[in-house]
N, C-alpha and C positions, 0 to 999 in steps of 0.2 A: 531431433534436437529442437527445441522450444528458444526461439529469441523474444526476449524483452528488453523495449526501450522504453525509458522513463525519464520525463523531464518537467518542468515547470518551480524546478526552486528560484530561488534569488534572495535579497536580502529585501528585510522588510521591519515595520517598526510593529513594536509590542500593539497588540488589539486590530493588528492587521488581518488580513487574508490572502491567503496562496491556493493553486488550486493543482494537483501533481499528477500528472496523465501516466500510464503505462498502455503500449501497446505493443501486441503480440504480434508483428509483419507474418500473414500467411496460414495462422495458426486459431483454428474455432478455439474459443476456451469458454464456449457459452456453458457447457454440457457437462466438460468430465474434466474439468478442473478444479483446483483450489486455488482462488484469488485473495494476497494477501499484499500487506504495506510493512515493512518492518523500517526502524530508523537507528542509527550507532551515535551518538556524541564520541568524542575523543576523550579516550580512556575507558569509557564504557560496555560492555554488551551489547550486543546487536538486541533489538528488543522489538514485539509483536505491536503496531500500533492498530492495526482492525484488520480483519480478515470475515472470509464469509464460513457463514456457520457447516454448508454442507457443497461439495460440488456440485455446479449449475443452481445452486438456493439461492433464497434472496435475506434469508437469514443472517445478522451481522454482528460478530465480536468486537467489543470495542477493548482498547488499554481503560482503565480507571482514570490515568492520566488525560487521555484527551477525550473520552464519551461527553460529548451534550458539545464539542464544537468541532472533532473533527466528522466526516461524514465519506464512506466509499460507495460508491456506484458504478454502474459499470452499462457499457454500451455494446450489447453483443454485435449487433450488427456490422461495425468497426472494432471487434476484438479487440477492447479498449476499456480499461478500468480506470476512476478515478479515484483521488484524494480531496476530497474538501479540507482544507483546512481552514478554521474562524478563528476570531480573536485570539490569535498565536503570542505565546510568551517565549519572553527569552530561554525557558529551557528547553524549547522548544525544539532549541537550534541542534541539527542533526544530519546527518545524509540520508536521506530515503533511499528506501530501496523499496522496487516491486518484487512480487513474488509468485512462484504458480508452479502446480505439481500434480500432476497429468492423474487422475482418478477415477474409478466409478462413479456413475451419476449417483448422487445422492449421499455418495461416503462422507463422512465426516472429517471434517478440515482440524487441521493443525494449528496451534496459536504457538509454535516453536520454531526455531530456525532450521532444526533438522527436520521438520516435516515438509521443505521446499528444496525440488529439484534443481527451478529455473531461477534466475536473479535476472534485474536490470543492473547495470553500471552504475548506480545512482545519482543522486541529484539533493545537491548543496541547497539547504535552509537555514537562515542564519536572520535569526531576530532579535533585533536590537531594541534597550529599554529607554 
């Protein structure tokens, strides 16, 4: 069993910046995983915001929606992936959730919700205009 904790939302003004950490307590996910971000609005689908192109790559899928301001990185060392997120809009506003699904090195990643095992609990983003 794979735990993710992910936190760093809060509430913030339009053209802001947030930055949304997951970390996996205990768990390499340098190698044979799939690290992703997905976010739900209310009423919405849960929906793919970036994810990496191959387990353990540095290759990165964006939404069309936030390419060119948000940005994911990740710190193997502290089994710890980020979220950048820049000049955040109001539709912005969403629950994050991290994501990860235990793979061969080099398989190729999911941009779907059913292509992820592990979830975090999420974490509230709410930008106001």
């Amino acid at each position: 069993q794979v735990q993710l904790v992910d936190i760093g939302g809060g509430p913030v003004q339009a053209g802001g910046f947030l930055r949304l950490s997951c970390t996996a307590p205990g768990t390499d996910t340098s190698a044979d995983f799939c690290l992703a971000w997905f976010r739900q609005a209310p009423g919405k689908e849960r929906e793919a915001v970036a994810a990496y192109d191959r387990a353990g790559g540095s290759d990165i899928n964006y939404a069309r929606s936030v390419k060119d301001r948000f940005v994911i990185s990740r710190d193997d060392a502290k089994n710890t992936f980020y979220l950048q997120m820049n000049n955040l809009k109001p539709e912005d506003t969403a629950t994050y959730y991290c994501a990860a699904d235990r793979r061969e090195r080099r398989d190729y990643c999911s941009f779907r919700v059913v292509g992820y095992t592990y979830w975090g609990q999420g974490t509230q983003v709410t930008v106001s205009s």
